[in-house]
N, C-alpha and C positions, 0 to 999 in steps of 0.2 A: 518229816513234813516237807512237802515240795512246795516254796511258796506261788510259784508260778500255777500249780492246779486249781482247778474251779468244776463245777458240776452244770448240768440243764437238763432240762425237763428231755429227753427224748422225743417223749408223744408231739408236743408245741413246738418241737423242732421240725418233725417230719412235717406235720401239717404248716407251718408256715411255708416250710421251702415249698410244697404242691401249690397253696395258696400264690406264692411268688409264680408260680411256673405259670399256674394259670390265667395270670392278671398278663401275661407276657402272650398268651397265645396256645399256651401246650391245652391238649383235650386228656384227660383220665377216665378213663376206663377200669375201672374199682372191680375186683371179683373175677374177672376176664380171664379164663384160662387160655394160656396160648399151648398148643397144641405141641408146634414143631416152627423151627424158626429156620431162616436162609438169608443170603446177603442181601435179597431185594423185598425181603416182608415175613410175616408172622403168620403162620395158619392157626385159627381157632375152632371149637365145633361147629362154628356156623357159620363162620366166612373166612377171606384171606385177605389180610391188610396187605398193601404194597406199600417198601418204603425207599427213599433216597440209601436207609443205613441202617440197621438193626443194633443193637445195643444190648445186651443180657445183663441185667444186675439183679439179679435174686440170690446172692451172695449164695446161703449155705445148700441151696435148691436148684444150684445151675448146672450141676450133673444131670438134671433128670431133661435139659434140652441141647447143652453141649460136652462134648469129651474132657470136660475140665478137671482137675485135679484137686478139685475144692472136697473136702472132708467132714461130713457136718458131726458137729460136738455140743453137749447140752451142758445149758449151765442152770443151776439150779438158784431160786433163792426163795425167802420166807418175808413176811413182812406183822409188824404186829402191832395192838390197837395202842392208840396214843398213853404216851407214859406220862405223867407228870411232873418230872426231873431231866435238866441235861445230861444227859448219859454221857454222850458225844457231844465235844464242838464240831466239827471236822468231818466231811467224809474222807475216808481213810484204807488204805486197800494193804496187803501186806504177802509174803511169800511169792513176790516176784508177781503181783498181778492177783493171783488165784484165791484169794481172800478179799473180803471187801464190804464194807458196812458202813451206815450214816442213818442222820435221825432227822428226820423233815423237822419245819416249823412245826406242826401240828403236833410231836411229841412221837408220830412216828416210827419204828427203828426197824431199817431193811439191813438182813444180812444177806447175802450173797456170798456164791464160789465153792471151796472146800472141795471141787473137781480134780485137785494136785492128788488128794487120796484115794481116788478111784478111776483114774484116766483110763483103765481100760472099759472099766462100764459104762463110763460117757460118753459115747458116740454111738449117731445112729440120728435119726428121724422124729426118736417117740419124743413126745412133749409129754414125759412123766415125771412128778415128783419122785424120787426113792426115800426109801426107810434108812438106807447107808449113809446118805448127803444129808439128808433132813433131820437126824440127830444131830450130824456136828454141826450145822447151823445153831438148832437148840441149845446144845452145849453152849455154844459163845455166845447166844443170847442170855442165858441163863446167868451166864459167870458174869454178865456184865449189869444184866438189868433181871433180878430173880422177879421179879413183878410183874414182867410182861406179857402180855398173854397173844398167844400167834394166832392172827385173823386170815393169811390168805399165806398160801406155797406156790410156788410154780416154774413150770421151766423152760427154755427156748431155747433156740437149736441156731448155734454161730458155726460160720465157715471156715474154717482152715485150711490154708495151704502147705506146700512142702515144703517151704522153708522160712514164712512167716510171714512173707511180706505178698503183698496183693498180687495179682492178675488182671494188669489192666492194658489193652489194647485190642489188635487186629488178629483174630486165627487165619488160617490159612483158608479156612472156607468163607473169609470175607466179612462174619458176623463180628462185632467189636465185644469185648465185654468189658465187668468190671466186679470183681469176685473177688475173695479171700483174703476177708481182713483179720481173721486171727484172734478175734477179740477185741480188735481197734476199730470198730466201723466208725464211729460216731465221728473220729477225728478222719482217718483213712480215708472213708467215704467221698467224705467233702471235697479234700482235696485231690483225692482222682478221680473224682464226677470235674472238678474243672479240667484238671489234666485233658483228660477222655474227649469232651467238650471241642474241645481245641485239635486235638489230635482228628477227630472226625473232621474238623473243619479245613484239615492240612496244616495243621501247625508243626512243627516237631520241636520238643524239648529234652535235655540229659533224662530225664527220668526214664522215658520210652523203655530204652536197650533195659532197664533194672528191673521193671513190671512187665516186662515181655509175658503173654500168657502160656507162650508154648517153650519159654526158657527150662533149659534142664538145673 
């Protein structure tokens, strides 16, 4: 038990930060595919933004517009209909990360993970549940709460880098990014979207040289 951890919503996260951005001035553009990118703008199918700085943060997808060394890896998890007993107080994650489980208000219980026993199947692009991860999810659903019954599977696709820690700054062709968080986006993110921020604006701080994107 870490007493210092706590949990949040993801989805009420992302959407307030956009929410914030755009009460400040930012314009979103939802769906927009960009094409190919360069240090003074974005080409899309249908036109060419020009900008002061270009920025790439599509974390586990930012191979497919810069040379980046991001590795995308799927993680799986299950979720199932409300149970009527505290199974769990706590969400609670175990094996160094790669296991992971909690039970909303609702009576809810999401397992997650169990990626440690198939890393070489899990990478890649597809957003598919397997038959190999989605038993041992069961399994520790099962051992834990035999009662529950599983309403929705599913899996997303996180970026990794070479040695764990992000990619955040200036490549050499001028566009900035901010990539590979390893599994840590939620905290990561945050704090090298200020980094980043700042860095664009000419700040410099120790982290720079540690997130280098083109460090060996």
């Amino acid at each position: 038990i870490y007493d210092g951890d706590g949990e949040l919503h993801p989805v009420r996260y992302v959407r307030g930060l956009a929410n914030a951005a755009v009460r400040h001035g930012a314009r979103l553009h939802a769906a927009t595919r960009a094409d190919t990118v360069a240090a003074d703008g974005v080409r899309t199918a249908r036109a060419r933004v020009r900008a002061g700085a270009v920025v790439v943060c599509v974390n586990a997808y930012s191979q497919h517009l810069l040379p980046l060394r991001v590795r995308p890896v799927r993680g799986q998890m299950l979720a199932s209909a409300p149970v009527g007993r505290r199974v769990f107080e706590r969400p609670a994650y175990a094996n160094r990360g790669f296991r992971y489980w909690r039970q909303r208000t609702d009576g809810r219980i999401l397992v997650g993970g169990w990626r440690d026993t198939a890393v070489d199947e899990e990478v890649g692009e597809e957003e598919r549940a397997t038959d190999r991860v989605q038993k041992q999810l069961d399994g520790f659903l099962r051992s834990h709460a035999p009662e529950a019954r599983v309403t929705h599977r599913w899996a997303g696709i996180m970026g990794f880098s070479h040695d764990s820690l992000p990619y955040v700054g200036q490549l050499d062709s001028g566009v900035w990014v901010n990539a590979g968080f390893t599994g840590h986006g939620m905290a990561f993110a945050t704090a090298t979207g200020e980094l980043l921020a700042g860095a664009v604006r000419g700040a410099t701080r120790s982290e720079t040289d540690l997130f280098a994107p083109e460090r060996r």
